[in-house]
N, C-alpha and C positions, 0 to 999 in steps of 0.2 A: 504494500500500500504506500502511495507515494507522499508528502509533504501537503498535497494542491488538497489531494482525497481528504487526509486525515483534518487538514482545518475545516474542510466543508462539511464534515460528521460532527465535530467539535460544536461551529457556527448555529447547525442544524439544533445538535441536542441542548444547543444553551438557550436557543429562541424558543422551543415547546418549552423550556421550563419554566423560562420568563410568562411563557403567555398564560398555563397552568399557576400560576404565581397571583397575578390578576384578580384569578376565580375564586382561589383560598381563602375562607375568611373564618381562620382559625378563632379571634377574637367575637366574632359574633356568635360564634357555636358554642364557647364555651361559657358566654354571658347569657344567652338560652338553655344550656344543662343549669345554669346555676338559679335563675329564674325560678325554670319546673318547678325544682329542690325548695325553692323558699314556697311556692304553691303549695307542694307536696306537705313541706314543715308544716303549713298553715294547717293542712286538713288534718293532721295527725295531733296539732295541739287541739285544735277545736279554736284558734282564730279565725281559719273561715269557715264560711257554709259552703255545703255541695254548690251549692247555685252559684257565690261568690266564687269559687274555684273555677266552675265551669265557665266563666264568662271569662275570668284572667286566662285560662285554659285557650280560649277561643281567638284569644288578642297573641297568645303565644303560636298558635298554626297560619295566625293572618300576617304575624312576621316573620313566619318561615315561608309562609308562601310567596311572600316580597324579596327574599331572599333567595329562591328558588328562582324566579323570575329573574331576580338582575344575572343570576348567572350564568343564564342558559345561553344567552351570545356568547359568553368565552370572555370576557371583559366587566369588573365591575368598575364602572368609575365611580369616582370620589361624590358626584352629585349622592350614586344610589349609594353608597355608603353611609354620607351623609343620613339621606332619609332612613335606612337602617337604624342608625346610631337614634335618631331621632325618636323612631317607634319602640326601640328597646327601654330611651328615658321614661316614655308618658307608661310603660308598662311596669317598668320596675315602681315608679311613684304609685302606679293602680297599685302592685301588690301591697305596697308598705300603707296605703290608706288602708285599702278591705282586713288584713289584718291586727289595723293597730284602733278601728273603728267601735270596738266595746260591743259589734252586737254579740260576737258568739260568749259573752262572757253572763 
């Protein structure tokens, strides 16, 4: 294999990685597992009600569905990032109110 070959394999494997790279959004999945968890916590203290859960529940599969969506061209830009980061705030603030609101108590 000659010098010309091997950078053109090189060039090749460094661009899918970049582009794969893009799509990644290690930081939003693992603020969504931590979310569920504080859901989950809620149902297991008796902070929330079934219903109060289901509805946080519902706002966490409508930002994964958003999140699904910006990925699927292969590119997330920063706008839908943005709006990501965005839905995650008014969600984590939804759980911390439904939990910390005295009905299940």
């Amino acid at each position: 294999m000659n010098t010309f070959t091997k950078f053109g394999l090189l060039a090749v494997t460094t661009l899918c990685q970049t582009a794969w790279a893009d799509v990644d959004m290690p930081r939003v999945d693992r603020r969504q597992e931590i979310q569920e968890q504080r859901i989950e916590q809620g149902i297991e203290s008796g902070e929330l009600t079934r219903r109060e859960a289901n509805r946080l529940e519902r706002q966490q599969m409508r930002i994964e569905r958003q999140e699904n969506a910006a990925q699927a061209d292969g590119v997330v830009t920063p706008a839908e990032r943005a709006r990501l980061n965005h839905q995650q705030n008014k969600a984590s603030r939804n759980i911390a109110r439904k939990k910390h609101n005295l009905r299940g108590q």
